[in-house]
C-alpha positions as CSV (number, residue, x, y, z in Angstrom):
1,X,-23.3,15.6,15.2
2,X,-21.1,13.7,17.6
3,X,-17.6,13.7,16.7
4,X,-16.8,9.6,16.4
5,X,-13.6,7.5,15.6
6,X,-13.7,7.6,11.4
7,X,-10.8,7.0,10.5
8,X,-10.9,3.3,12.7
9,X,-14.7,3.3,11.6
10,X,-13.2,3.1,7.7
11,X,-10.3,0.7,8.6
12,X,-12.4,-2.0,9.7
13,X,-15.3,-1.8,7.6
14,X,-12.2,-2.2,4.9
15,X,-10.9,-4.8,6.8
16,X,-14.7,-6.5,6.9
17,X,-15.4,-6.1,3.6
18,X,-12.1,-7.4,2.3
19,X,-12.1,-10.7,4.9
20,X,-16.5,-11.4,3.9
21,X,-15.3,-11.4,0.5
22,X,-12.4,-13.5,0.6
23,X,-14.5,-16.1,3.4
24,X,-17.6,-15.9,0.9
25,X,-15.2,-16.2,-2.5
26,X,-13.7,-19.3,-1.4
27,X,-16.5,-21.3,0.2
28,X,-18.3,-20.5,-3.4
29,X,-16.0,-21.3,-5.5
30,X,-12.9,-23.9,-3.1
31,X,-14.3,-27.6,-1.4
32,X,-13.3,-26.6,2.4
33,X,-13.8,-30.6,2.9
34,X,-14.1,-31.3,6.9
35,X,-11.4,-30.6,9.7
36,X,-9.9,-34.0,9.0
37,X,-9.9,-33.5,5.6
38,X,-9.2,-30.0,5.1
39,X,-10.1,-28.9,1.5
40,X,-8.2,-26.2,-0.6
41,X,-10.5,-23.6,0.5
42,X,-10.2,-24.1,4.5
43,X,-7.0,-21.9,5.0
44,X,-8.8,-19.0,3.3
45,X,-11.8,-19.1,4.5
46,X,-10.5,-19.2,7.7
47,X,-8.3,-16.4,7.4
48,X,-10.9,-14.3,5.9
49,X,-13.5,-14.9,8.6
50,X,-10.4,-13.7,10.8
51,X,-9.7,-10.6,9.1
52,X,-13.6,-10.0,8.6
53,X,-13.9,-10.6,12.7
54,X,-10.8,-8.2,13.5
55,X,-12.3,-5.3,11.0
56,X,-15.8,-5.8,13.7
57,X,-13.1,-5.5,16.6
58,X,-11.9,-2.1,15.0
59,X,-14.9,-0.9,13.9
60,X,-17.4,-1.3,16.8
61,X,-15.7,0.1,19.6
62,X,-14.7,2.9,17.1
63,X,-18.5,4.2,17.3
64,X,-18.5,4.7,20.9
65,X,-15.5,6.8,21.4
66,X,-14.5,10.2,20.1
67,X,-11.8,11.0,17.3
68,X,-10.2,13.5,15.6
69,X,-11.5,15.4,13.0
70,X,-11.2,14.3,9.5
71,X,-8.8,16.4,8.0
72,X,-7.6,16.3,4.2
73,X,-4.6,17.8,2.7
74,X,-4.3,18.4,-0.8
75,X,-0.8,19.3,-1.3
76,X,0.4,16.3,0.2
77,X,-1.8,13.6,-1.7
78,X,-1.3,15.4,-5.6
79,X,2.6,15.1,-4.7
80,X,2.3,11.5,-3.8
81,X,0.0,11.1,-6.8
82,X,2.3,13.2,-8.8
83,X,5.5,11.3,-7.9
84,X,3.7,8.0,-8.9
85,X,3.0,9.4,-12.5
86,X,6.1,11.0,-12.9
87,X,8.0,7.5,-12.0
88,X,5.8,5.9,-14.5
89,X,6.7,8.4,-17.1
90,X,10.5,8.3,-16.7
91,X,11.0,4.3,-16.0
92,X,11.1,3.4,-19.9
93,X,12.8,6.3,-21.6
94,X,15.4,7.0,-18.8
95,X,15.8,4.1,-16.3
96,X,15.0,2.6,-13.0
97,X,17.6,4.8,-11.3
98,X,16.9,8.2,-12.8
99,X,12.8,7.2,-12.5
100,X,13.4,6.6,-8.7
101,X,15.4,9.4,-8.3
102,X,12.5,11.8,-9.5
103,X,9.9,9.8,-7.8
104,X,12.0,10.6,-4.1
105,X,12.3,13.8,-4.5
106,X,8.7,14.6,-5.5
107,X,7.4,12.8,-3.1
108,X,10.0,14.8,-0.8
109,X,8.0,17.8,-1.4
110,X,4.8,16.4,0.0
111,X,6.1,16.8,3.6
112,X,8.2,19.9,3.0
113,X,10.5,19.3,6.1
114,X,13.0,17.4,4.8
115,X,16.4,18.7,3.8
116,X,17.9,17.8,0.5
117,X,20.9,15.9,2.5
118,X,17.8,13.6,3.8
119,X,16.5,13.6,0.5
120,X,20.0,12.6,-1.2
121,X,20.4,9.9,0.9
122,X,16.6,8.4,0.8
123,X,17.5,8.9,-3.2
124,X,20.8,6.7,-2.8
125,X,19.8,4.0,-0.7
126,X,16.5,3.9,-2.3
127,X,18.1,3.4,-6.0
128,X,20.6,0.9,-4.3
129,X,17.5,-1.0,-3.2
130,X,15.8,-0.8,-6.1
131,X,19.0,-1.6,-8.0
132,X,19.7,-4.7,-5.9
133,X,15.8,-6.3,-5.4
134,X,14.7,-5.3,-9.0
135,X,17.3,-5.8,-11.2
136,X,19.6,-8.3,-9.8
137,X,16.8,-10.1,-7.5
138,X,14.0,-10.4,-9.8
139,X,16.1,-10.0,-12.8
140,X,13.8,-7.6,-14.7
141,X,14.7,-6.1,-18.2
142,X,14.7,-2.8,-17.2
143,X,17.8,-0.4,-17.5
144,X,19.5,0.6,-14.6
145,X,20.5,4.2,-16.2
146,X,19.0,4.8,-20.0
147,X,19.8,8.4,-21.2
148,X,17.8,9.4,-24.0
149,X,20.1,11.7,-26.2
């Protein structure tokens, strides 16, 4: 078997399916009108006929040329997986700060090559983010710190 692009092969037919749908969703269920009266279901049409055409762009060449092997890496996937459920479990009872805290650092250990000074710091300006877009940006009833005991 010939060794071929997959992972671009994947991306575009993503990308295809994603723009046909959107193009096919809104000239079913939006009036595009005409180009002098554009309707509320030009624009997306449009731009899913564009995404659709640049997944085709990705896809086709991508069975013509040669890739990598697919490789899959289980460590690195159950930690991201794992930080995801572990920030979902700590966001009520402890916080936003404590639950992003644990979420960095588990998701840390799916690359195994960071130190914990680069950790630490991802941590701090990642709380500080979170802090600032969350909390004071969005306003969300969540608490910054919440300590259980």
């Amino acid at each position: 078997m010939q060794n071929r692009d997959f992972q671009d092969i994947a991306g575009g037919a993503i990308l295809l399916m994603i723009g046909g749908y959107a193009a096919l969703h809104s000239l079913a269920e939006l009036s595009t009108g005409t180009v002098g009266r554009m309707g509320p279901g030009m624009f997306p049409t449009i731009i899913g006929v564009f995404i659709a055409v640049m997944g085709l762009l990705i896809m086709v060449p991508a069975f013509f040329r040669s890739g990598q092997p697919i490789s899959f890496d289980l460590r690195s996937t159950a930690m991201i997986l794992l930080s995801i459920l572990v920030f979902g479990l700590m966001i009520r009872p402890f916080g936003l700060v404590p639950a992003v805290i644990a979420q960095t650092v588990v998701a840390s250990l799916a690359d195994g090559k960071r130190s914990w000074r680069e950790i630490a710091m991802l941590c701090l300006l990642l709380c500080t983010l979170a802090t600032l877009i969350f909390k004071l940006g969005f306003g969300l009833q969540v608490p910054i710190a919440n300590w259980p005991w």
